[in-house]
C-alpha positions in Angstrom: 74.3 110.1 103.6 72.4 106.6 103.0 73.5 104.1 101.4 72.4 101.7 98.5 71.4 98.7 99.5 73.7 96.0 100.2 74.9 93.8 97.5 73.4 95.5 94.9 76.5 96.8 93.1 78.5 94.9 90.0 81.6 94.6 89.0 82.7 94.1 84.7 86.3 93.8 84.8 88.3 93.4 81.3 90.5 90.3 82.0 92.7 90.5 79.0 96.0 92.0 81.8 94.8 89.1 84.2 96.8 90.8 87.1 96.0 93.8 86.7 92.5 92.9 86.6 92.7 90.9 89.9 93.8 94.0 91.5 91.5 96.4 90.2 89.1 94.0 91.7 90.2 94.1 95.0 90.5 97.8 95.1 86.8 97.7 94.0 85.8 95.3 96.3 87.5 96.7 99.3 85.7 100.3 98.6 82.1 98.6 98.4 82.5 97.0 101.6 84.0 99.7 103.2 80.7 101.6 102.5 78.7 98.8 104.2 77.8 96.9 100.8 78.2 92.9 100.5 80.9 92.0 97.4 80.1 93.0 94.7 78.2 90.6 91.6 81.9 90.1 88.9 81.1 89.5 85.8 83.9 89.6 83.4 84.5 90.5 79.6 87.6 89.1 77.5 88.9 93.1 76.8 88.2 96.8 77.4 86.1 96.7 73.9 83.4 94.3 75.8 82.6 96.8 78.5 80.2 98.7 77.6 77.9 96.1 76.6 78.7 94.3 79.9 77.8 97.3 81.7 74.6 98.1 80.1 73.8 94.6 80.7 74.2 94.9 84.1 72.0 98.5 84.0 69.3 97.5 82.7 69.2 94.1 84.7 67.3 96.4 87.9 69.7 94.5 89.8 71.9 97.0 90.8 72.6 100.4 91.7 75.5 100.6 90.2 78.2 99.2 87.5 82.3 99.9 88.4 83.9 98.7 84.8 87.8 97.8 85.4 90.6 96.9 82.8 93.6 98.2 81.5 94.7 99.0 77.8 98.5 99.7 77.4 99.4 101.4 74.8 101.5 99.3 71.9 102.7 99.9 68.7 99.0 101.0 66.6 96.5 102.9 66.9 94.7 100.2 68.2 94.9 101.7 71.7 93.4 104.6 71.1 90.2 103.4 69.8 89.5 100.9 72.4 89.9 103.7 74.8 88.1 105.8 73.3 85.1 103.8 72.3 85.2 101.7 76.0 85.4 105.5 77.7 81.9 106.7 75.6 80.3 103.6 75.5 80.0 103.1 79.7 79.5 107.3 79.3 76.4 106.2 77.2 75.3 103.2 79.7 75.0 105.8 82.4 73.3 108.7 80.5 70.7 106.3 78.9 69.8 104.3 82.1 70.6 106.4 85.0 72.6 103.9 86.9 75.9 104.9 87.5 79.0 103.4 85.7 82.4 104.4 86.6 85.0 104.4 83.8 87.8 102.0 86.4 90.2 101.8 83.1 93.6 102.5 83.0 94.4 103.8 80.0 98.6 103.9 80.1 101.6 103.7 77.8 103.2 100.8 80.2 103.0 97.6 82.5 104.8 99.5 85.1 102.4 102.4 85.4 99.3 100.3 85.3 100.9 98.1 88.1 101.0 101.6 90.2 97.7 102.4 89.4 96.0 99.5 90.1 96.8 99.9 93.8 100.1 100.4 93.7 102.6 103.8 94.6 100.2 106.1 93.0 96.5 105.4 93.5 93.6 102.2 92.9 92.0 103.2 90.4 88.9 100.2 91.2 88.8 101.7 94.5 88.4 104.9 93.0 86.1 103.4 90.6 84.0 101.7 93.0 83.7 105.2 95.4 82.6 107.0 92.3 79.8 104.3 91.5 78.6 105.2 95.5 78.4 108.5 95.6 76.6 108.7 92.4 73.8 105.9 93.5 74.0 107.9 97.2 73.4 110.8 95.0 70.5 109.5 93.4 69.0 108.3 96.3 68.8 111.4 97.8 67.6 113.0 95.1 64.7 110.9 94.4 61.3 111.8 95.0 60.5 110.6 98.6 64.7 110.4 99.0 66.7 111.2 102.0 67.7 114.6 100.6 
């Protein structure tokens, strides 16, 4: 399987649950190198809602190959919640369908602190490193599927 060139993937990560953020980041970051890619480009957006936007931006710079968007939305006492998840979950859905560059959906969408803390590379699973290994095997998928690719 080849690999997209290095340094050529980004990063949009919701800061709004600053912790949580840093360590959706780290996950992220830690998958991309793993696969031989420089750190990722971070460019970050006040909440979940912003996403999208920051994604497509990042699409349709041709700089990258591929766009992992991180945050977290806990669930409070509205219905708040569900439309931000909702409308962050289409809207990078969109980004990827209308530009071809693959976005992974790196949100945890959760009813508390304590289960985003074990997602976000805690007990259960990292969801930006799963974020981050979804972006690459779409963009290795690509690759090899283009005309002239590897596959």
């Amino acid at each position: 399987m080849s690999e997209p060139s290095p340094g050529s993937f980004a990063i949009c990560v919701a800061r709004f649950y600053a912790e949580l953020a840093e360590r959706l980041v780290a996950g992220a970051q830690a998958a991309f190198a793993e696969a031989g890619a420089r750190e990722a480009d971070i460019h970050d957006v006040p909440g979940a809602f912003e996403l999208p936007l920051a994604a497509r931006y990042c699409a349709q710079s041709g700089r990258y190959v591929g766009v992992a968007c991180l945050g977290a939305v806990i669930k409070g006492e509205t219905d708040h919640y569900r439309y931000v998840c909702d409308q962050a979950a289409a809207g990078i859905q969109r980004v990827a369908l209308d530009t071809g560059v693959p976005c992974a959906f790196g949100v945890l969408t959760v009813e508390t602190m304590s289960q985003a803390l074990a997602r976000a590379g805690g007990d259960r699973r990292d969801q930006g490193r799963h974020a981050a290994e979804a972006v690459l095997a779409l963009a290795s998928m690509r690759e090899r599927l283009a005309p002239g690719g590897a596959g």
